[in-house]
Backbone as CSV, one residue per row, in Angstrom:
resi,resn,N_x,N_y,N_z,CA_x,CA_y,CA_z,C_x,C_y,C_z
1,UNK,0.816,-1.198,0.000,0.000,0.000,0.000,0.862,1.265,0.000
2,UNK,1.636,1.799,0.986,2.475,2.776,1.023,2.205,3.682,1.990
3,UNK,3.098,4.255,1.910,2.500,5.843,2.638,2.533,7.414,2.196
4,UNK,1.032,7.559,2.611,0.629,8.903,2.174,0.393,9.628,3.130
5,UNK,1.347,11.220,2.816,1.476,12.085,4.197,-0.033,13.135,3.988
6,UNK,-0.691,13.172,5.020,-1.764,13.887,5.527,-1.573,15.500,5.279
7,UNK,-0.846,15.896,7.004,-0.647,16.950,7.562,0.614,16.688,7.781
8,UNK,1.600,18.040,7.993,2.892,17.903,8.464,2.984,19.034,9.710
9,UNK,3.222,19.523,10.517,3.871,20.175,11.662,5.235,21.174,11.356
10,UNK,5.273,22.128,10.233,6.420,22.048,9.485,7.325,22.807,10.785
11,UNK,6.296,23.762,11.758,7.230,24.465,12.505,7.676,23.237,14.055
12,UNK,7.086,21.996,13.690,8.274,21.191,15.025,9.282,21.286,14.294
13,UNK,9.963,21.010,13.222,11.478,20.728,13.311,12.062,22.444,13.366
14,UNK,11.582,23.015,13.006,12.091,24.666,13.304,12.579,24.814,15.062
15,UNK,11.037,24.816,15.964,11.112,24.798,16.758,11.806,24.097,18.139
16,UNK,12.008,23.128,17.462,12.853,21.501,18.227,13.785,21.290,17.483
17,UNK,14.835,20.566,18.553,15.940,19.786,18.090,15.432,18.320,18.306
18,UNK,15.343,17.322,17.381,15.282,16.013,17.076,15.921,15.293,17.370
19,UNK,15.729,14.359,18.515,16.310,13.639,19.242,15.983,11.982,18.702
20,UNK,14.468,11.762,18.736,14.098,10.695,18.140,12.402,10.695,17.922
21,UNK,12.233,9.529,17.120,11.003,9.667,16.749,10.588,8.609,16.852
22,UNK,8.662,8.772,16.744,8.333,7.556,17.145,7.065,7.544,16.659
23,UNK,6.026,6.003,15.788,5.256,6.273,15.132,4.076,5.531,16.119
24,UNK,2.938,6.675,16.148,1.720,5.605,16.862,0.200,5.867,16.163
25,UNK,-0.486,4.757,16.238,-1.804,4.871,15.756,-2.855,5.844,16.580
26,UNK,-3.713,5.898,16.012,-4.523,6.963,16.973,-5.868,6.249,17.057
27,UNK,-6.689,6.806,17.944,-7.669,5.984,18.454,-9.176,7.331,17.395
28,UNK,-9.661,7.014,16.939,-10.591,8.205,15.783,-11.894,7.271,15.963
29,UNK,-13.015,8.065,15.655,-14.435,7.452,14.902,-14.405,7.250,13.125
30,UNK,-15.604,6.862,12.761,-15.706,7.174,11.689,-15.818,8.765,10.880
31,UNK,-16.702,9.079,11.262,-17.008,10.410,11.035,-15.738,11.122,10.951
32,UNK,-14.331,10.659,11.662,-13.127,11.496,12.213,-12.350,11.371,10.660
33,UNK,-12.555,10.377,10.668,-11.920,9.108,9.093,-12.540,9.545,7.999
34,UNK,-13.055,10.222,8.100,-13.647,10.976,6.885,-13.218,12.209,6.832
35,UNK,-13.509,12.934,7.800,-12.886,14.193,7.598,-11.456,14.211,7.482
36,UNK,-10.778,13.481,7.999,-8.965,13.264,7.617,-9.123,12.843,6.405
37,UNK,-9.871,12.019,5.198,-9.699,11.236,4.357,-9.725,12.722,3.101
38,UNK,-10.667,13.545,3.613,-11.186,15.114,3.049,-10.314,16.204,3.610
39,UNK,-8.934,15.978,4.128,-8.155,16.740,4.213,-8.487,18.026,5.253
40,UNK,-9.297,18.001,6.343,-9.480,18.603,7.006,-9.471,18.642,8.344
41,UNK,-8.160,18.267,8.652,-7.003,18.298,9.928,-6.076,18.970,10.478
42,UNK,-5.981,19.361,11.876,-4.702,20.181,12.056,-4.195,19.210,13.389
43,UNK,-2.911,19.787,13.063,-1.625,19.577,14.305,-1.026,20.444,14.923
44,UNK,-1.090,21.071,13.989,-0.167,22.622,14.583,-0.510,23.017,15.829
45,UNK,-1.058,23.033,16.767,-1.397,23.709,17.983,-1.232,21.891,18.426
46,UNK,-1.181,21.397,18.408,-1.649,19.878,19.260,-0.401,19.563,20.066
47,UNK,-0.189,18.821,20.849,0.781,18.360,21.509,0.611,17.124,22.735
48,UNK,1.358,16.279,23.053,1.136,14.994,23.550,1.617,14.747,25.261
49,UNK,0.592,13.925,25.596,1.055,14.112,27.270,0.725,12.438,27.489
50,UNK,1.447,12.011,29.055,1.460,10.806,29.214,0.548,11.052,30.416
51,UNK,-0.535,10.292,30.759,-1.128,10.495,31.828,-1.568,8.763,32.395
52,UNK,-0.969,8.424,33.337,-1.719,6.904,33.980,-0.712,5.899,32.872
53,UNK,0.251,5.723,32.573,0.782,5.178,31.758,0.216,5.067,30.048
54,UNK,-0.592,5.808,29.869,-0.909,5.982,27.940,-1.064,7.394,27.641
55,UNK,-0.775,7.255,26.333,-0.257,8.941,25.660,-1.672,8.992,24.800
56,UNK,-1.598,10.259,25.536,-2.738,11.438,24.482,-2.350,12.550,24.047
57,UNK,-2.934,12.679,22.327,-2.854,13.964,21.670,-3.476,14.569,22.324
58,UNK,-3.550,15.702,22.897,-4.346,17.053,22.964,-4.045,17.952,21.860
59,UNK,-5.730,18.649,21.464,-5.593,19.951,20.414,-5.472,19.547,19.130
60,UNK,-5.826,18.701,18.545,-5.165,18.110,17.752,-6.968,18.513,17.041
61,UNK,-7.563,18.842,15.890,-7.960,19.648,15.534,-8.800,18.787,14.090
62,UNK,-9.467,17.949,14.275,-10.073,17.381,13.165,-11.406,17.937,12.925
63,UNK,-11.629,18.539,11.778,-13.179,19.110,11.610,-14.434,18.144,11.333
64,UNK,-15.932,18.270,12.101,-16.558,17.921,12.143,-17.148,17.151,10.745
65,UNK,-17.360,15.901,10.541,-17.869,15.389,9.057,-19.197,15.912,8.854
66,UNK,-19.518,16.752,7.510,-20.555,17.469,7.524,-21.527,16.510,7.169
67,UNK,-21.519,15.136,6.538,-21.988,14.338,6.496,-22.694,12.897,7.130
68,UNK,-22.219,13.090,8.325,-22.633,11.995,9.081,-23.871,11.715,9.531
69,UNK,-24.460,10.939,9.730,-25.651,10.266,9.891,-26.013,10.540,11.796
70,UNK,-25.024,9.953,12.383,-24.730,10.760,13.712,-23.709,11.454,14.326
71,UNK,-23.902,12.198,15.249,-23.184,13.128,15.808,-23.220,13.264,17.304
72,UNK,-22.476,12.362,18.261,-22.720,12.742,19.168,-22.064,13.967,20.008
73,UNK,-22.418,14.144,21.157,-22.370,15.649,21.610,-20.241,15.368,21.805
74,UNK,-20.155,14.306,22.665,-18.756,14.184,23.111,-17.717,14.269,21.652
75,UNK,-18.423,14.725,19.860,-17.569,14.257,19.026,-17.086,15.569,18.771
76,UNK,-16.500,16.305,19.566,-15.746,17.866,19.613,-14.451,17.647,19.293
77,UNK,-14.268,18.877,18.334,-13.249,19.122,16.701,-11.739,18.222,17.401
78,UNK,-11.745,19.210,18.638,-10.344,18.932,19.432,-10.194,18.499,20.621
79,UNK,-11.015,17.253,20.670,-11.292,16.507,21.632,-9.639,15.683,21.946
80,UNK,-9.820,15.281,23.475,-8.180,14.550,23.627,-8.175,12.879,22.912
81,UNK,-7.362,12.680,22.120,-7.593,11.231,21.656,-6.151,10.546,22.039
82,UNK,-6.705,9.079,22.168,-5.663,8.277,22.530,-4.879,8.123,21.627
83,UNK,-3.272,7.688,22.011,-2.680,7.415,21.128,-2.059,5.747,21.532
84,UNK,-2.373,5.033,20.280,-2.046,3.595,20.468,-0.881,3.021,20.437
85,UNK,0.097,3.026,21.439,1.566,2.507,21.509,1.784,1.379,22.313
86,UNK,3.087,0.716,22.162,3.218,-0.274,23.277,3.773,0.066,24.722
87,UNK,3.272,-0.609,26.224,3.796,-0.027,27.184,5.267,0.131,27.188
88,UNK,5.743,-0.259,26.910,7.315,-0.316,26.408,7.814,1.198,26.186
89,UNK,7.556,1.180,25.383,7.400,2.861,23.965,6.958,3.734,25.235
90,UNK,5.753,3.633,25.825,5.346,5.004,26.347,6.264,4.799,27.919
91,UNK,6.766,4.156,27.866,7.767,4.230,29.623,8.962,4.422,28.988
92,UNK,9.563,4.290,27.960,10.749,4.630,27.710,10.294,6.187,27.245
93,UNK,9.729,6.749,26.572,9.394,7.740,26.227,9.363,9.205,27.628
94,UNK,8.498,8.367,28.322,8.049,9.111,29.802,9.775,9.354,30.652
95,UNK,10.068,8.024,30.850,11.477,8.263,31.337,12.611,9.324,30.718
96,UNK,12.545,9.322,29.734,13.340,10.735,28.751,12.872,11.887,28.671
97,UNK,11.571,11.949,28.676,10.614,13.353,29.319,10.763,13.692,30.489
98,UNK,11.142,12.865,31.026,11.652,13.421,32.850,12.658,13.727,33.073
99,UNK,13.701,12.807,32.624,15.307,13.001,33.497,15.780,13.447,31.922
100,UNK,15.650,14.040,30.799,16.708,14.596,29.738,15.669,16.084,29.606
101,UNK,14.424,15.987,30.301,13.931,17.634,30.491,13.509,17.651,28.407
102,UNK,12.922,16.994,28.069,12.684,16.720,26.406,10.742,16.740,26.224
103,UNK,10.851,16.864,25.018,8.977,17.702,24.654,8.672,16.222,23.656
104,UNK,7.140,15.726,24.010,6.671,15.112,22.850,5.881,16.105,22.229
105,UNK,6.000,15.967,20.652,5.527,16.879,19.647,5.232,15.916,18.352
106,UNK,4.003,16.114,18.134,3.060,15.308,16.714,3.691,16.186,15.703
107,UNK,4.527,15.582,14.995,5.171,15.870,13.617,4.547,15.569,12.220
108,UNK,4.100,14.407,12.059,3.479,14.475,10.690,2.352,13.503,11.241
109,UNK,1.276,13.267,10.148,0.163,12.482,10.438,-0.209,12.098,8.637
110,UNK,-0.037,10.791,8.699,-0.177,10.175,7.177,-0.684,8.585,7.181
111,UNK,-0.792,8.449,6.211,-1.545,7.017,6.246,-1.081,5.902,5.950
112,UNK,-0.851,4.687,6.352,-0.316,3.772,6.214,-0.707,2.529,6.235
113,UNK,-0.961,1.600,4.895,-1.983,0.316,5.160,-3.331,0.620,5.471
114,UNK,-3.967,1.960,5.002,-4.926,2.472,5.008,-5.560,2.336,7.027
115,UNK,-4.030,2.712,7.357,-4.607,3.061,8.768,-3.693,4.529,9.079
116,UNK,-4.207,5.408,9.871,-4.192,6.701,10.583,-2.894,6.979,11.484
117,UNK,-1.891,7.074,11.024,-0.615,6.803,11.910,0.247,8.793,11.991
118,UNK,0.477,8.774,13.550,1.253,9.655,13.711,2.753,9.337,13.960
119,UNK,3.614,10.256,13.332,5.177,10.281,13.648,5.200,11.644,15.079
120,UNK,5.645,10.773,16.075,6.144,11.829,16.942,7.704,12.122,17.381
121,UNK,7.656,13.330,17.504,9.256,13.697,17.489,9.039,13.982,19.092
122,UNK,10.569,13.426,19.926,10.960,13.753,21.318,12.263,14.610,20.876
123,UNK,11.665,15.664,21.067,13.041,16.205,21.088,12.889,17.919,21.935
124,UNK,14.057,18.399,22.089,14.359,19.383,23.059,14.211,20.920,22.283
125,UNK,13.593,21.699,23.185,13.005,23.352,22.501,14.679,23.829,22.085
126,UNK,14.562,24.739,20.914,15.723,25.579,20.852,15.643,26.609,21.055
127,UNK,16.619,27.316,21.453,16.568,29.178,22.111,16.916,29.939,20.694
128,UNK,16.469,30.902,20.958,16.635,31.986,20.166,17.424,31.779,19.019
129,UNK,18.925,31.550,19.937,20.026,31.933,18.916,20.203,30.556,17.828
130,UNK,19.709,29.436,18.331,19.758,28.395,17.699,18.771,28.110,16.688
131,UNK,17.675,28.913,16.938,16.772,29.417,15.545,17.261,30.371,14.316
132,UNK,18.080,31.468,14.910,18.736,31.774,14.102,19.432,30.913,13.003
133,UNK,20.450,30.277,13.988,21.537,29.537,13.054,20.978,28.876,12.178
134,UNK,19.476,28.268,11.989,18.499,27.525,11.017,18.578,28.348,9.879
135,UNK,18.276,29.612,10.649,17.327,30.656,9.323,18.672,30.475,8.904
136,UNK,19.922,30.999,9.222,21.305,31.561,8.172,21.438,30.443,7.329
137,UNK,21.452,28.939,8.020,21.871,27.763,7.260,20.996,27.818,5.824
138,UNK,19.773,27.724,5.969,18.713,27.787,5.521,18.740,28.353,4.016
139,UNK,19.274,29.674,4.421,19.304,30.952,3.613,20.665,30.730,2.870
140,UNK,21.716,30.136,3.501,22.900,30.303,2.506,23.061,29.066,1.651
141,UNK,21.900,28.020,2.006,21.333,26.372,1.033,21.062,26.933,-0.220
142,UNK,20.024,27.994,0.385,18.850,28.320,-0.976,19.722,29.404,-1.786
143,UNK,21.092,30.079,-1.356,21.679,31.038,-2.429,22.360,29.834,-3.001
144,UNK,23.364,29.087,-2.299,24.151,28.087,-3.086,23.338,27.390,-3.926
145,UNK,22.510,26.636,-3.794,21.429,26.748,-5.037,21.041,27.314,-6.393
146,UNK,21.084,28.651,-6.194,20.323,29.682,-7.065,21.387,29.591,-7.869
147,UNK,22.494,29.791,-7.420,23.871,30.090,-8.154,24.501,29.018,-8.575
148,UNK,24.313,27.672,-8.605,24.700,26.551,-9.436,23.404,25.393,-10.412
């Protein structure tokens, strides 16, 4: 089948340094599966927390299927949804969120085997000046470029 990318997060890798990544299924309705299938998803504001040993997206921003047959009240845009990993994954994960002081952040969301899979990046905020050094790198890619 392959994989086909959804949504991307373009400002986590701006914002973060990339430490490692990690891919998990998400827990959706139908109605949810439609509106992702119709391209009407966000990540950008979303971000992931471990609570009781399993990880949830929060904010994570799927628009209502204008089509559905039902609708219940609890099926709100940016409701918290589970994310489906092994206990393994989310205790090694949790343990590096604690003692290396590191952020989980939903990076891309694409499809795979015609199932709903997120890539999450653990990795650590950058300061100021280390945003900079992006933009210069960035900027002196795209002249070396222009000019060959």
């Amino acid at each position: 089948m392959g994989v086909k990318d959804i949504t991307v997060n373009k400002k986590a890798r701006f914002n973060y340094e990339i430490i490692d990544t990690y891919e998990a299924g998400i827990s959706l309705t139908g109605p949810e599966i439609k509106s992702i299938r119709a391209g009407d998803v966000s990540i950008n504001e979303a971000f992931i927390i471990i609570r009781k040993g399993e990880a949830f997206v929060i904010n994570m921003n799927i628009k209502k299927y204008d089509y559905a047959n039902y609708t219940p009240k609890s099926l709100d845009p940016t409701r918290t949804r589970k994310l489906l990993l092994h206990k393994q994954e989310i205790n090694r994960m949790l343990k590096r969120v604690t003692l290396e002081q590191l952020t989980l952040v939903p990076y891309k969301l694409y499809w795979k085997d015609d199932h709903v899979k997120m890539e999450i990046i653990l990795g650590k905020g950058k300061k100021l000046h280390d945003k900079r050094e992006t933009i210069k790198k960035r900027d002196q890619e795209r002249n070396a470029k222009k000019f060959y």
